[in-house]
C-alpha positions as CSV (number, residue, x, y, z in Angstrom):
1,X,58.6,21.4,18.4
2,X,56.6,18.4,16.9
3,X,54.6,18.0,20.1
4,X,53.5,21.4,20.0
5,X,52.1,21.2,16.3
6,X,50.7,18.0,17.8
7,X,48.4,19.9,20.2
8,X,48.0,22.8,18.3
9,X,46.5,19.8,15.4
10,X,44.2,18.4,17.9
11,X,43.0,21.4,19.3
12,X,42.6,22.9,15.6
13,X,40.4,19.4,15.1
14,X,38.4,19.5,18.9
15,X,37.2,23.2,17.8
16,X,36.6,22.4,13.8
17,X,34.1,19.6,15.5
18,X,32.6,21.5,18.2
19,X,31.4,24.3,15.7
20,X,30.1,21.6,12.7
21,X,28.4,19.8,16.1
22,X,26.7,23.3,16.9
23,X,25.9,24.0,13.2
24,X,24.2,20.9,12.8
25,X,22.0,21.4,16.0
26,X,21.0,25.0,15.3
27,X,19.9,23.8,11.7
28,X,18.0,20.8,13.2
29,X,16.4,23.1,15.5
30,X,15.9,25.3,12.7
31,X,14.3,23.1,10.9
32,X,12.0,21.6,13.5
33,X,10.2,24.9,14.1
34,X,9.7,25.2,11.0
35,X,8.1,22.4,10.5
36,X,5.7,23.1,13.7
37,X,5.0,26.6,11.8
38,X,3.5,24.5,8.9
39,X,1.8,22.3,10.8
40,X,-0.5,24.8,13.1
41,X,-1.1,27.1,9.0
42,X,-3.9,25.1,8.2
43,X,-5.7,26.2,4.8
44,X,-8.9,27.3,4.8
45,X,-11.4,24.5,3.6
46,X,-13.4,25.7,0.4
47,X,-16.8,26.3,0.6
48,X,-19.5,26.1,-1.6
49,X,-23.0,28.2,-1.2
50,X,-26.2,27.4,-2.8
51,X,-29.9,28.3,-2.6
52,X,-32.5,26.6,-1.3
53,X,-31.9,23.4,1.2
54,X,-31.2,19.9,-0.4
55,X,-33.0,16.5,1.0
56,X,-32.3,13.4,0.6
57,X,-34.9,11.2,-1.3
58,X,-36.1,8.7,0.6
59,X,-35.1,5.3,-0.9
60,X,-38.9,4.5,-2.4
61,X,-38.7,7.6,-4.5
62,X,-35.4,6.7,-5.9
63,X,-35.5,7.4,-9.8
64,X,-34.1,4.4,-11.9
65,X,-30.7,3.9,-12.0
66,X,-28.8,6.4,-14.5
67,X,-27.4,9.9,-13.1
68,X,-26.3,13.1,-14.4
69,X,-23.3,15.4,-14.1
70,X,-24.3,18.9,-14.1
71,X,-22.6,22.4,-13.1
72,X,-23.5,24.2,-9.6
73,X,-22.1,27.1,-8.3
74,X,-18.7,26.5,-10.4
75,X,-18.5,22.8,-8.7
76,X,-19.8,19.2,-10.3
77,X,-23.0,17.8,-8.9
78,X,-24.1,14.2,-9.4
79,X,-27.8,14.3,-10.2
80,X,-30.5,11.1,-10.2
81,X,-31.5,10.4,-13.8
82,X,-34.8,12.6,-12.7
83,X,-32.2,15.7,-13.0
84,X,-33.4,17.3,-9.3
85,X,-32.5,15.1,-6.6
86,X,-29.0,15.7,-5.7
87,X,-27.1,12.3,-5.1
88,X,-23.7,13.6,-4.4
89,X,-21.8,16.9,-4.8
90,X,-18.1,17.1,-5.5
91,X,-15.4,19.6,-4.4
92,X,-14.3,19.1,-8.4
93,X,-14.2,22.8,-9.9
94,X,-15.6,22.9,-13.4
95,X,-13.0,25.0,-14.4
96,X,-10.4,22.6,-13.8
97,X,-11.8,20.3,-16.0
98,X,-10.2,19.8,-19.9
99,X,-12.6,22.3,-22.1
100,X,-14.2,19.0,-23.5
101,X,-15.7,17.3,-20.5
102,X,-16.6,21.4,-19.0
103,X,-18.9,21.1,-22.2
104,X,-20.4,17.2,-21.0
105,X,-20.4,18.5,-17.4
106,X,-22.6,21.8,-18.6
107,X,-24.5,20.0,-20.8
108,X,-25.3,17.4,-18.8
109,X,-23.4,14.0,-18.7
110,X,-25.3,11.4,-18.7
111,X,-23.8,8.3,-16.5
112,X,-25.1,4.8,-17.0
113,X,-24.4,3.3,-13.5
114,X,-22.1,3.7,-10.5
115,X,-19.3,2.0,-11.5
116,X,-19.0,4.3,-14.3
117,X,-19.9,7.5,-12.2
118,X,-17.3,6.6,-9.7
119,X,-14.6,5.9,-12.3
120,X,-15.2,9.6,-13.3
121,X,-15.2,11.1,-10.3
122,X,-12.0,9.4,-9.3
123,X,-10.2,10.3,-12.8
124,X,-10.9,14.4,-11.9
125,X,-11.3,14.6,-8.1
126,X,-7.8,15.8,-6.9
């Protein structure tokens, strides 16, 4: 009689193993998919339109060093202290700026130097 709940035990045990075993797999599989479903939705990247065509200055027309932060098109541009050639312009959205910097940035923030423009740009880029 004990040798029969013996196997019966085992065989309980062999079956209880098997189906975690397949669980497992199906889940890892599962999950795998998943993961390769994320990776081919790729966002679409933002894009920004303006007017007009912007140039770069060529480096004997360069204004003095000094640069301002102004609004375009909801985004921050980096202005030369002249305030029309573009130097850089940012993916930052105004509107995700604290109320008191959107009021600097429309305004127009004056930036001493790169170091300082950089530091800025790095404190609200994303």
């Amino acid at each position: 009689m004990k040798v029969k709940h013996g196997i019966a035990f085992v065989a309980v045990l062999f079956v209880a193993a098997t189906l975690i075993g397949l669980g497992y797999q199906f889940s890892y599989q599962y999950a795998l998919k998943q993961q390769d479903i994320q990776a081919e939705v790729v966002p679409a990247p933002e894009s920004v339109s303006v007017q007009g065509e912007a140039k770069e200055a060529p480096e004997d027309e360069l204004p003095a060093e000094g640069y301002y932060l102004a609004q375009l098109n909801g985004y921050v541009v980096v202005y030369y202290s002249d305030k029309q050639t573009i130097y850089e312009m940012t993916g930052i959205a105004v509107d995700s700026l604290p109320k008191e910097v959107q009021g600097e940035i429309l305004d127009g923030k004056y930036v001493k130097d790169v170091r300082e423009l950089y530091g800025f740009l790095e404190n609200y880029s994303s």
